[in-house]
C-alpha positions in Angstrom: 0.0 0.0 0.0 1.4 3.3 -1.0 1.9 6.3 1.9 -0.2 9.4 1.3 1.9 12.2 -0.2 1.8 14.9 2.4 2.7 18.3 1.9 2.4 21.3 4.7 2.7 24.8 3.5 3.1 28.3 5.8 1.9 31.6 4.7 1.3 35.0 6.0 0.8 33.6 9.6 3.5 33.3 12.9 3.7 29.4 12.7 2.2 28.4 15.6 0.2 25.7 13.7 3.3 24.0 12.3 4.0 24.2 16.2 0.5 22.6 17.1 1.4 19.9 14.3 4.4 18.9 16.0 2.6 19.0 19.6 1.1 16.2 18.1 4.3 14.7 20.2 4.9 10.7 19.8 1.2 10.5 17.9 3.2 11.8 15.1 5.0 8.8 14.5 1.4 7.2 13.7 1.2 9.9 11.2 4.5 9.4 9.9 3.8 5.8 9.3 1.3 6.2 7.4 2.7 9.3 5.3 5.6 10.5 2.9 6.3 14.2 3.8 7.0 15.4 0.4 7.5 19.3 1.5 7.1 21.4 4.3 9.0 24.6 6.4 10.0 22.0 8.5 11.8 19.9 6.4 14.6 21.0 3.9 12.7 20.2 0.5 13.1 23.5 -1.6 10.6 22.3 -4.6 6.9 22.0 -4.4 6.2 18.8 -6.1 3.3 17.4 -8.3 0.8 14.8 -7.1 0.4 16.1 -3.9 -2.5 13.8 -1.3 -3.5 16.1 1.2 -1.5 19.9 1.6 -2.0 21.5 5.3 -1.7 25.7 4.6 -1.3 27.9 7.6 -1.3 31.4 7.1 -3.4 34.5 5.3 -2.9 35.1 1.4 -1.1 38.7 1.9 1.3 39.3 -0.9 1.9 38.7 -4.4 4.1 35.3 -3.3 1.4 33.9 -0.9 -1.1 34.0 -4.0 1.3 32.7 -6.1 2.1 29.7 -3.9 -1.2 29.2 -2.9 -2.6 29.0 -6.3 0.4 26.1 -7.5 -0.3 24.6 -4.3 -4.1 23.9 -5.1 -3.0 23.2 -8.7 -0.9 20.4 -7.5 -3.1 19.3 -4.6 -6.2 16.9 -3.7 -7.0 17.5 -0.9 -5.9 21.3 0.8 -6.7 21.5 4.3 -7.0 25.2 6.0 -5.1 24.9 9.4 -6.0 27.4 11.7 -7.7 30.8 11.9 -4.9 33.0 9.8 -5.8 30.7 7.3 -9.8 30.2 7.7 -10.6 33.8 8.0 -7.2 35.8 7.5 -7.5 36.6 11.0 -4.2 38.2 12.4 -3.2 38.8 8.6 -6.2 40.8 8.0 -6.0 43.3 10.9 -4.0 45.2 8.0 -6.8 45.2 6.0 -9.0 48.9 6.9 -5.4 50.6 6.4 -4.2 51.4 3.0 -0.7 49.4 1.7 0.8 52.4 1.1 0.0 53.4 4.8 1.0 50.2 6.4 4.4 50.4 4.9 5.4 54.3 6.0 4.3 53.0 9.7 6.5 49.9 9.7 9.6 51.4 7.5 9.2 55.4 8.5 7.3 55.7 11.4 8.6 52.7 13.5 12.0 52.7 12.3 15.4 54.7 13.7 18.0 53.4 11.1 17.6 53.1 7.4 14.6 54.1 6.9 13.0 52.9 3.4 10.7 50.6 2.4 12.9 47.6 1.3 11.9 46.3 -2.4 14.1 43.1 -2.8 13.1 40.6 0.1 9.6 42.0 1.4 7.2 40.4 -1.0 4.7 43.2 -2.2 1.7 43.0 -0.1 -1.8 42.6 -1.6 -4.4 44.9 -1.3 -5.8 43.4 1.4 -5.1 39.7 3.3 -8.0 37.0 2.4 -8.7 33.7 3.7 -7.4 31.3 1.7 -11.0 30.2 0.5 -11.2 33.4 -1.5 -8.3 32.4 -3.3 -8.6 28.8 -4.3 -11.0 26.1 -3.3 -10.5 24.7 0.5 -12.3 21.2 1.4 -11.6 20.8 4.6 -11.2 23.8 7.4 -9.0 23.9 11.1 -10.2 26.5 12.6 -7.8 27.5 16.4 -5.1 29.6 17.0 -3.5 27.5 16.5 -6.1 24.5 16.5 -4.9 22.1 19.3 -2.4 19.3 18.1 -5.6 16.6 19.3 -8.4 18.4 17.1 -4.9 17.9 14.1 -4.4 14.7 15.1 -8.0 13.7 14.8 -8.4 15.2 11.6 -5.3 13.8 10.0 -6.5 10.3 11.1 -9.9 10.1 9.8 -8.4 11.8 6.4 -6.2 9.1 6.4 -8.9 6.3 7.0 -10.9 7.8 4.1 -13.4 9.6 6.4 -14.9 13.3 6.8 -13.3 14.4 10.1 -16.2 15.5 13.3 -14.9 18.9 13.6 -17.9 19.7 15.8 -16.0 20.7 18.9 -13.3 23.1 17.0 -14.2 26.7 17.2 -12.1 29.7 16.2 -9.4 31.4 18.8 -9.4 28.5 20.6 
């Protein structure tokens, strides 16, 4: 029998539920037994590969990149999984979103800074109008809401996706 390709992805978000994932602690081992991680921020695989089972996203859709991964993600994907609130709603990501870009960059470059102050142009990814849920962006079927979701509501989820049924995500609820 052939492992599930598994791929986990981070966007605009502050990894806390890569950090749920791995609170998952020795349960992960079931998970790894049953999986091939083909890429993830946690490993050191550079390329986003084709034929992917089941991708994990954390993280809001904020910049040009984000949309750009996100959208070869789901192109390369069966089954995308939203993990956590940044990700279901755009929640931290989106605070941005009732300032302008424009204004947003001046506090953070001008404003807040002592030294060097510009707005850099060659490793800051050019922000998007406004940060969206992933769901706007490309088709989600399954959602995590938490932030982070706890590793047991992951853990749950993972193993009913892995026995071939929908996951009772009843109980999860957002902030949590």
């Amino acid at each position: 029998m052939s492992k599930v390709r598994l791929a986990t992805v981070w966007l605009d978000g502050c990894s806390g539920c890569h950090m749920s994932f791995l609170d998952m602690d020795e349960r992960i081992l079931e998970i790894a037994a049953r999986v091939e991680v083909v890429y993830s921020p946690l490993v050191d695989l550079k390329e986003f590969p084709a034929d992917v089972d089941v991708t994990i996203v954390e993280g809001g859709v904020s910049s040009e990149e984000d949309l750009h991964k996100i959208r070869m993600v789901r192109s390369r994907t069966k089954l995308l999984i939203a993990l956590g609130d940044c990700a279901v709603t755009s929640n931290v990501p989106g605070m941005r979103n009732t300032f302008k870009v424009d204004d947003v960059m001046k506090r953070a470059y001008f404003e807040n800074a002592d030294l060097k102050q510009q707005i850099p142009s060659d490793v800051i990814p050019k922000l998007l109008p406004r940060a969206r849920p992933v769901h706007e962006v490309v088709p989600v079927d399954v959602f995590l809401p938490g932030c982070p979701p706890p590793a047991d509501v992951i853990f749950g989820a993972l193993v009913s996706l892995l026995d071939g049924t929908t996951p009772d995500l009843s109980g999860t609820r957002f902030g949590r």
